[in-house]
N, C-alpha and C positions, 0 to 999 in steps of 0.2 A: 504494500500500500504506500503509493507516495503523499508527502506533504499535504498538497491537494486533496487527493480523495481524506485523508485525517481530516483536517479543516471541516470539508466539506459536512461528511459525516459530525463532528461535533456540533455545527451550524445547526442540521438537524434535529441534533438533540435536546437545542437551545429550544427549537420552537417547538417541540413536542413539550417541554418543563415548559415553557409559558402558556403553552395552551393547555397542559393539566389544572392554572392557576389560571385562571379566569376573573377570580375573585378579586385579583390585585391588578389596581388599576395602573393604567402608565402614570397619571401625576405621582402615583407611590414608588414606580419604578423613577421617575425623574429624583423625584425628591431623594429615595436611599443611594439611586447607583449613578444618576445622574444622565440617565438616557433610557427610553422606553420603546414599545412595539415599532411603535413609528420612526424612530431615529432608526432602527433596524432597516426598516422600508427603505427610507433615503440611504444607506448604507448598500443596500442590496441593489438599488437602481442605479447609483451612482458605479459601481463595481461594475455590474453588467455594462454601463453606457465607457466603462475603462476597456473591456474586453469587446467593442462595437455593436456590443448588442442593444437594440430601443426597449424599454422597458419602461414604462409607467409610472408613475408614483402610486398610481392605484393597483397595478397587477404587480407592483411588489408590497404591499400592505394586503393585496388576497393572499399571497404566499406566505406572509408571517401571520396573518390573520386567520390562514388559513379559511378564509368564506372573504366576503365580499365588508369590506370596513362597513357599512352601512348597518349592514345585517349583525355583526359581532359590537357595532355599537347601541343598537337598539337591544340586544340578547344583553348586554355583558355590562356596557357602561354606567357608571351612577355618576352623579353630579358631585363634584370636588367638595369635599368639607372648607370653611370657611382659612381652617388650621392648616389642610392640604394648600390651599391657594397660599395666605401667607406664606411658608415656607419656600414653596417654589417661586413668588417673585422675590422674597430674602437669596435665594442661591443660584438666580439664574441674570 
């Protein structure tokens, strides 16, 4: 197995552990780690647009979302506690 396929493979396992936590939202993931689902997305489409490929903002946010952002926001997301908000414009 080279570099690559490793990577590749852990990438996957990244978005398999976010997608068993549902519960936790990205301003929680901003706030502890400092980057969330979506920084993933513009990470994935930037990479891809590195390697010539056209890739979306939106068909890489299905890829980490795994469903369509729209649908995993109405299923998943809640509205930021007043203390989540604080925090994230304190650290961002």
């Amino acid at each position: 197995m080279n570099q690559t396929e490793i990577e590749a493979a852990a990438f996957r396992r990244l978005l398999e552990h976010l997608d068993s936590l549902k519960d936790v939202q990205n301003i929680e993931l901003m706030n502890l780690a400092g980057f969330c689902r979506n920084c993933l997305a513009k990470w994935y489409a930037a990479a891809a647009s590195d390697q010539g490929e056209s890739i979306s903002y939106d068909q890489a946010r299905e890829v980490v979302y795994g469903m369509p952002y729209d649908e995993w926001k109405a299923r998943y997301q809640k509205e930021a506690t007043p203390e989540q908000l604080a925090q994230f414009n304190k650290t961002s």
